[in-house]
LUMGU-398087 format. One record per residue (C-alpha): residue number from 1; residue in one letter; x, y, z. Coordinates in steps of 0.2 Angstrom, whole numbers, always signed. Example, Ala and Ser with C-alpha at 12.3 -4.5 7.8 and 13.67 -1.06 7.14 Angstrom:
2
k: 1, r: A, x: +62, y: -22, z: +39
k: 2, r: S, x: +68, y: -5, z: +36
END
This chain:
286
k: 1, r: X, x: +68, y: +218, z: -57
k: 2, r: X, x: +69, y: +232, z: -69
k: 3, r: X, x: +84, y: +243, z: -68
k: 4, r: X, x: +83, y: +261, z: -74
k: 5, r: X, x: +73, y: +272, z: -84
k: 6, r: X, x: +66, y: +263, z: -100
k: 7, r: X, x: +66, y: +278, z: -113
k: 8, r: X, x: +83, y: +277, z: -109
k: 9, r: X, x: +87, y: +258, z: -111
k: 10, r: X, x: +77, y: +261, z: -128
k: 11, r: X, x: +88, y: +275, z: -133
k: 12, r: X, x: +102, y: +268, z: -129
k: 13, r: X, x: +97, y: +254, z: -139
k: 14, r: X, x: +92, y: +263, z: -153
k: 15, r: X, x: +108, y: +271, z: -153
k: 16, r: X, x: +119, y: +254, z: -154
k: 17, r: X, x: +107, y: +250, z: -169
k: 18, r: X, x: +110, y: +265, z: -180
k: 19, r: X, x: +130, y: +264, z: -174
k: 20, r: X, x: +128, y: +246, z: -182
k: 21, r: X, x: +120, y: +254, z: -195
k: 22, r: X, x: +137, y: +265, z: -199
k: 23, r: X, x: +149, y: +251, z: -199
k: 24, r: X, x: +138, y: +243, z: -211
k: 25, r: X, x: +129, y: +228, z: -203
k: 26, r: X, x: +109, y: +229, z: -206
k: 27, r: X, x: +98, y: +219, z: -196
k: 28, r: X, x: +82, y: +210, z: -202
k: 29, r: X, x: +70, y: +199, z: -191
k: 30, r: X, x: +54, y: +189, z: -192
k: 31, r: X, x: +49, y: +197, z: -175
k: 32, r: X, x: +32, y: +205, z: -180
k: 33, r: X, x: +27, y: +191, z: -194
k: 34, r: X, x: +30, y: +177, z: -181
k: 35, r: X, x: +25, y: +187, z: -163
k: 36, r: X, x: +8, y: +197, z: -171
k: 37, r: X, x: +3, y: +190, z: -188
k: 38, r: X, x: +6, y: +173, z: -190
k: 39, r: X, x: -12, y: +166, z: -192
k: 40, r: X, x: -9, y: +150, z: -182
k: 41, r: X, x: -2, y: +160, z: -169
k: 42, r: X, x: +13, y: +148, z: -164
k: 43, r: X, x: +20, y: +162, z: -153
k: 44, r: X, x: +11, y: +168, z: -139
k: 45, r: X, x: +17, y: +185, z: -132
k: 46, r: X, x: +9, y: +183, z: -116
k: 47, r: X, x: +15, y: +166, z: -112
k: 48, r: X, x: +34, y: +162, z: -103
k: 49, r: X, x: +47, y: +156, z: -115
k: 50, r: X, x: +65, y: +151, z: -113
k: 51, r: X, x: +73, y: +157, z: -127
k: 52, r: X, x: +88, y: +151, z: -134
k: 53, r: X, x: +98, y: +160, z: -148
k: 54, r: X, x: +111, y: +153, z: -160
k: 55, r: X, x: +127, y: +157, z: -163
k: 56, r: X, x: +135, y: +165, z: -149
k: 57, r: X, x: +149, y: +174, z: -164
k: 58, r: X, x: +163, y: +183, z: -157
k: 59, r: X, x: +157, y: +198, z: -150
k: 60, r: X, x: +138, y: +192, z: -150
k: 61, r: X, x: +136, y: +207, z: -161
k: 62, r: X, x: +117, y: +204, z: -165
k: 63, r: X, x: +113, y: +204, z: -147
k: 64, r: X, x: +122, y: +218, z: -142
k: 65, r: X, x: +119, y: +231, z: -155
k: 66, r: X, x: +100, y: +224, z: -160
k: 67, r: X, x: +90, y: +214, z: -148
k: 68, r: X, x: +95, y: +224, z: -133
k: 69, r: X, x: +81, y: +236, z: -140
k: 70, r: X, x: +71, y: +223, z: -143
k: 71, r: X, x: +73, y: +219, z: -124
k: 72, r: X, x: +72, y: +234, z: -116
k: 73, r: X, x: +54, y: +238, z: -127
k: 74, r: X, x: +49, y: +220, z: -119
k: 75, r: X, x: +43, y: +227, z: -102
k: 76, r: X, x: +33, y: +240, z: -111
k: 77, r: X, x: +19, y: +244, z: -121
k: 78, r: X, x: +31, y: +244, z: -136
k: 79, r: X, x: +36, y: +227, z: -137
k: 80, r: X, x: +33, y: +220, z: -154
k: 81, r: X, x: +41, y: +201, z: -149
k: 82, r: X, x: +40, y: +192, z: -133
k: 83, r: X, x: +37, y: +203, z: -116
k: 84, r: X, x: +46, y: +204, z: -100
k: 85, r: X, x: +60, y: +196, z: -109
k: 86, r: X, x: +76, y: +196, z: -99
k: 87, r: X, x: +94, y: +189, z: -105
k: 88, r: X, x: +107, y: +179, z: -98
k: 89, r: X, x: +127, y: +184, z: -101
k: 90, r: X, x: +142, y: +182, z: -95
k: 91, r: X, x: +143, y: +187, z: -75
k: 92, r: X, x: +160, y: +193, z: -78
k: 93, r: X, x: +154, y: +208, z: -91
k: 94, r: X, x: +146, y: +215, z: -76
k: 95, r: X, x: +160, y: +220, z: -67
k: 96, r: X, x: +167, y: +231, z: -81
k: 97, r: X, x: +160, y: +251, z: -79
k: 98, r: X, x: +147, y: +257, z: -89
k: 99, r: X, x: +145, y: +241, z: -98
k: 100, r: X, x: +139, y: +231, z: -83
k: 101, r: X, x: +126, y: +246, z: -81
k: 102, r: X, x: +121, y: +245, z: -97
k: 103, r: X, x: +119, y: +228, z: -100
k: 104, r: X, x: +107, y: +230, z: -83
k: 105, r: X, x: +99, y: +244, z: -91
k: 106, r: X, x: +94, y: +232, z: -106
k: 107, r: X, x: +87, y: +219, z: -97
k: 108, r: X, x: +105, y: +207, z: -97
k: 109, r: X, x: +106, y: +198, z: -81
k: 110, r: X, x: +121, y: +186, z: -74
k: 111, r: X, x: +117, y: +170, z: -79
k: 112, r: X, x: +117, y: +160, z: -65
k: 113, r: X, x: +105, y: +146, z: -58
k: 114, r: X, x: +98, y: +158, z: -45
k: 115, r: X, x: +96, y: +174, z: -56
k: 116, r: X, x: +89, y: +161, z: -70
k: 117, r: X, x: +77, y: +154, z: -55
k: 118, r: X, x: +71, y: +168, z: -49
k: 119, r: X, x: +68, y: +176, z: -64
k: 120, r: X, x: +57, y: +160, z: -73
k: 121, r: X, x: +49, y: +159, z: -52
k: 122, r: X, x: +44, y: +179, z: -56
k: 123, r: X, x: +35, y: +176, z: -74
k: 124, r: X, x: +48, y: +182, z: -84
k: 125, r: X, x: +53, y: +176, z: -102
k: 126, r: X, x: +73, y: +172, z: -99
k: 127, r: X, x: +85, y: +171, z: -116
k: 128, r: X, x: +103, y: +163, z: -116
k: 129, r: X, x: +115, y: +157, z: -126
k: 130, r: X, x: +120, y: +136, z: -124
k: 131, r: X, x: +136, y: +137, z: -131
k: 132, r: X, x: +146, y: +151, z: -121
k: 133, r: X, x: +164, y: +152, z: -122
k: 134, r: X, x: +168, y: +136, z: -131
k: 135, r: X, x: +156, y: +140, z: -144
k: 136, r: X, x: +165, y: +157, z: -147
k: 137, r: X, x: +182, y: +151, z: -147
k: 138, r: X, x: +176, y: +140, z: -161
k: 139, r: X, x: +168, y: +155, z: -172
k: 140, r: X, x: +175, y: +151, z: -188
k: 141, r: X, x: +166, y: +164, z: -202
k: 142, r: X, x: +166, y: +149, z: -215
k: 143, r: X, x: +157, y: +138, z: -205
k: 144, r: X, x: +140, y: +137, z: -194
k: 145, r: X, x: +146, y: +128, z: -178
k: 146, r: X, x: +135, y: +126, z: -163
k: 147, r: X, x: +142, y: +118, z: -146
k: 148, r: X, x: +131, y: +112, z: -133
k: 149, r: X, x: +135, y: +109, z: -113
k: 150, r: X, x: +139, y: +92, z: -106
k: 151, r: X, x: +123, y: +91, z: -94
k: 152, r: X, x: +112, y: +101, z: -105
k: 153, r: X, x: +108, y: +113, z: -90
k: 154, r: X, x: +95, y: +124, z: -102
k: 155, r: X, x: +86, y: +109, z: -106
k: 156, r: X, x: +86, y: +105, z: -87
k: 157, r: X, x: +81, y: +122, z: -82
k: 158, r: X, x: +67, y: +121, z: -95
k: 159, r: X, x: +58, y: +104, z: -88
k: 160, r: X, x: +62, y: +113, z: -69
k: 161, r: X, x: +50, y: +127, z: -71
k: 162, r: X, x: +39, y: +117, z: -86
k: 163, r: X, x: +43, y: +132, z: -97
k: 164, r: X, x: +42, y: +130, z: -117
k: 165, r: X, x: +60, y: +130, z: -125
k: 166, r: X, x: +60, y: +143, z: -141
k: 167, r: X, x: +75, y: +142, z: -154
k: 168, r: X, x: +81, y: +158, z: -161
k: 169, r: X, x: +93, y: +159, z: -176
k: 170, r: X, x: +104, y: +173, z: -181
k: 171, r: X, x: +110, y: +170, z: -197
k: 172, r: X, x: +125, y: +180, z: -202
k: 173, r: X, x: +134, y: +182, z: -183
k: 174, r: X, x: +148, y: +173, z: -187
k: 175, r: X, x: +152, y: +181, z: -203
k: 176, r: X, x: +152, y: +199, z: -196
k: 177, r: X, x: +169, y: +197, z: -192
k: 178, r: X, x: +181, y: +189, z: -203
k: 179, r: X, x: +192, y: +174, z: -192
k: 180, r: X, x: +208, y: +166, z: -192
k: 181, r: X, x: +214, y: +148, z: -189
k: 182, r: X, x: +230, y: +156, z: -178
k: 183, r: X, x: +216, y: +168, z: -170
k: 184, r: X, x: +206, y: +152, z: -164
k: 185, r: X, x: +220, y: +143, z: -158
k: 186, r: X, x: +229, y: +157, z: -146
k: 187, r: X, x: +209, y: +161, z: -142
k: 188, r: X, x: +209, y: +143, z: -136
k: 189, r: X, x: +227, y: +143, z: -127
k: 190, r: X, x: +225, y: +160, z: -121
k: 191, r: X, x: +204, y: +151, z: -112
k: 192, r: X, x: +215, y: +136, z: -107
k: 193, r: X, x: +227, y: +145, z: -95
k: 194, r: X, x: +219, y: +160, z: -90
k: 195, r: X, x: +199, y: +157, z: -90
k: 196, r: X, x: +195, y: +171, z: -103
k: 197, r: X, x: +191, y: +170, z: -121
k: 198, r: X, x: +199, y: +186, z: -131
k: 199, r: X, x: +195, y: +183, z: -150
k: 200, r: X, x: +209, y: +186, z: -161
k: 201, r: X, x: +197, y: +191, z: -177
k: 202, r: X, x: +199, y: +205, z: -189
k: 203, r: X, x: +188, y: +220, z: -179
k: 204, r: X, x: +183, y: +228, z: -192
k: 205, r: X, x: +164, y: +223, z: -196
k: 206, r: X, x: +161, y: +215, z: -216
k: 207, r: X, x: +145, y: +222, z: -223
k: 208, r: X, x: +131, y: +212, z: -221
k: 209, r: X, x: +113, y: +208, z: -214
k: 210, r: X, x: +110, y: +198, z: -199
k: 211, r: X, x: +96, y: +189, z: -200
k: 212, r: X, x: +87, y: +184, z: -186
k: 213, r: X, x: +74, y: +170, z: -186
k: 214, r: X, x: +63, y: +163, z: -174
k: 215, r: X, x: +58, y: +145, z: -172
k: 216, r: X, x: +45, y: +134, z: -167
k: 217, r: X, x: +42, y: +132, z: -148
k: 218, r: X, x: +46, y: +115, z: -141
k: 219, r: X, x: +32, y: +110, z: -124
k: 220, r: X, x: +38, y: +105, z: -109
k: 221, r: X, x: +28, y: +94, z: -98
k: 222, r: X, x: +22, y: +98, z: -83
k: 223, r: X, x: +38, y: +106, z: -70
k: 224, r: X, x: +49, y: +92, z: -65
k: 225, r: X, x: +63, y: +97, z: -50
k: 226, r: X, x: +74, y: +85, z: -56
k: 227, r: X, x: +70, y: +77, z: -73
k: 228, r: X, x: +78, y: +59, z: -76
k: 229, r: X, x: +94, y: +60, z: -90
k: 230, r: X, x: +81, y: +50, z: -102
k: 231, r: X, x: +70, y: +65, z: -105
k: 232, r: X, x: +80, y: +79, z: -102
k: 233, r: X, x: +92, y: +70, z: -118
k: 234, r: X, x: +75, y: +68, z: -128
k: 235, r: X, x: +69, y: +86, z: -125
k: 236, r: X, x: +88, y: +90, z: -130
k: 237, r: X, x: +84, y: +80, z: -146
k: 238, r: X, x: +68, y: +86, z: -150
k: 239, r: X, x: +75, y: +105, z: -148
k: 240, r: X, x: +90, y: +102, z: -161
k: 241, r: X, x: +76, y: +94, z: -174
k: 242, r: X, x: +67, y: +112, z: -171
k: 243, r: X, x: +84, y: +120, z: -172
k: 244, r: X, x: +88, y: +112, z: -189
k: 245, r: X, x: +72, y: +114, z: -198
k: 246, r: X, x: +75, y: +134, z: -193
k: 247, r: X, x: +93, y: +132, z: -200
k: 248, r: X, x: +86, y: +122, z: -217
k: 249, r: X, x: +72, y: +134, z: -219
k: 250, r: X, x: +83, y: +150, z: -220
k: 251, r: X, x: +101, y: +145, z: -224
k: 252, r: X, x: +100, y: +146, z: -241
k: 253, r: X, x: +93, y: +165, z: -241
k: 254, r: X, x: +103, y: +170, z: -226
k: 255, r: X, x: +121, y: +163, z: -226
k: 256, r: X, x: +134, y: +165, z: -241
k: 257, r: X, x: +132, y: +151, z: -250
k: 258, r: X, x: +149, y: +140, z: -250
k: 259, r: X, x: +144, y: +143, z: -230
k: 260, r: X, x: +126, y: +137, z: -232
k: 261, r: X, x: +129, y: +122, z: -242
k: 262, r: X, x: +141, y: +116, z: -228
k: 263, r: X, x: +125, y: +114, z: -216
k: 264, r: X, x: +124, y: +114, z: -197
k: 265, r: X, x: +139, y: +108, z: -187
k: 266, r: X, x: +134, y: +103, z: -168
k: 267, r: X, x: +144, y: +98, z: -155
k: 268, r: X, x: +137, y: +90, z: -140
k: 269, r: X, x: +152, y: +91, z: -126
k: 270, r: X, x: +157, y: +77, z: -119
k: 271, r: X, x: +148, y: +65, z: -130
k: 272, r: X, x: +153, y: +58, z: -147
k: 273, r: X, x: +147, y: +63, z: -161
k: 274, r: X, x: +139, y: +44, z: -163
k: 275, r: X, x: +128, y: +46, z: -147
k: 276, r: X, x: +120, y: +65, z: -153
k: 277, r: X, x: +116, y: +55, z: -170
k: 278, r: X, x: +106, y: +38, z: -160
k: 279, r: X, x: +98, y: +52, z: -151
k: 280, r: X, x: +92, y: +62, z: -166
k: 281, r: X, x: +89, y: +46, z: -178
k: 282, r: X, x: +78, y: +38, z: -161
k: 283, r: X, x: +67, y: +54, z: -158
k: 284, r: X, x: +65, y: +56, z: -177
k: 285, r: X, x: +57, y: +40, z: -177
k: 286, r: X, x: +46, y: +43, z: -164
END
């Protein structure tokens, strides 16, 4: 499964970091206090998680230029966080030179059903990213907007392979570039008609932190080939109640402030906004 020699995956890594680092975006985490010292040990490095991290930005800068460290360190003995941790992106980045090696290089895989199904069948840790494009056309640096798939297809795949779904947030993605209401709107024109999302932002990176912030892992029952709508939308629900106590508990220290008092926008595609808020009210209650 592996691709490449790991010193290099970490160097490279390391390289994007302090590259980062230059343009003036630092990067803080709870890796270490949540994966090796948290006394209630909620985190299990050894056990098989499907991660999922929030938002996707525009250019999923945290990923890119942070975690792909944190990902190649996962299949060795340096891995501070979760191990043999493999990512899910975009199967058309792989078709660019040097990009698509280096995304293999890292540990990035195409996220498809197989590649996901193989992967999970193998014992690996697999991360991905719920919203995907429609979530990146809507990066708007004012605003904390999260979009979520009709079927719920990570939700699916979880209950499939009776793996533990693990919320991440990175707090600060969508502010490293600034946006604009014109650039959203020809992003969203220019997805319509030709398939790809292009975001017309400012590229040069604001200084800033990105925080990123683990959650509390929500159990799956036992693996279930196909799970019935009912639970698959109850496992959807009780993942956004994890996702939201994240999002409460660091907002306020993480986010600009006019963007933290706004709170956490979901959308759930496909569905009104009526139906997402029965669901959450229901599981709430228990």
């Amino acid at each position: 499964t592996l691709w490449g020699p790991r010193w290099l995956a970490i160097g490279l890594g390391e390289m994007l970091r302090r590259v980062a680092y230059m343009m003036g975006v630092q990067f803080e985490s709870d890796t270490i206090e949540k994966w090796q010292k948290d006394p209630e040990k909620r985190l299990d490095p050894n056990r098989q998680y499907l991660t999922c991290w929030h938002p996707h930005g525009a250019f999923t800068f945290g990923p890119v230029f942070f975690t792909s460290k944190m990902s190649a360190e996962s299949t060795t003995d340096l891995a501070q966080g979760p191990r043999n941790w493999f990512v899910g992106v975009a199967t058309l980045l792989f078709r660019f030179p040097l990009l698509g090696e280096y995304l293999a290089l890292v540990n990035a895989r195409p996220i498809t059903q197989n590649m996901s199904d193989e992967l999970l069948n193998k014992g690996r840790s697999v991360a991905l990213q719920p919203g995907g494009l429609p979530e990146q056309i809507m990066t708007d640096h004012r605003k904390e907007h999260l979009v979520f798939p009709p079927n719920l297809g990570f939700c699916r795949l979880a209950l499939k392979h009776g793996i533990d779904l693990l919320p991440i947030y990175a707090f600060g993605e969508n502010q490293v570039f600034t946006t604009y209401q014109w650039g959203r709107e020809t992003t969203r024109a220019i997805f319509q008609r030709f398939g790809v999302a292009v975001p017309l932002i400012n590229p040069i990176p604001n200084k800033l932190t990105l925080h990123m912030k683990w959650g509390r892992p929500i159990p799956m029952p036992a693996a279930i080939a196909d799970p019935e709508d009912a639970l698959v939308h109850r496992i959807f629900a009780q993942y956004l109640l994890a996702l939201a106590d994240l999002f409460q508990e660091h907002a306020a220290n993480c986010l600009p402030k006019e963007v933290a008092q706004q709170g956490l926008h979901v959308v759930w595609r496909g569905h009104s906004k009526e139906k997402l808020d029965e669901l959450l009210v229901s599981e709430a209650k228990g």
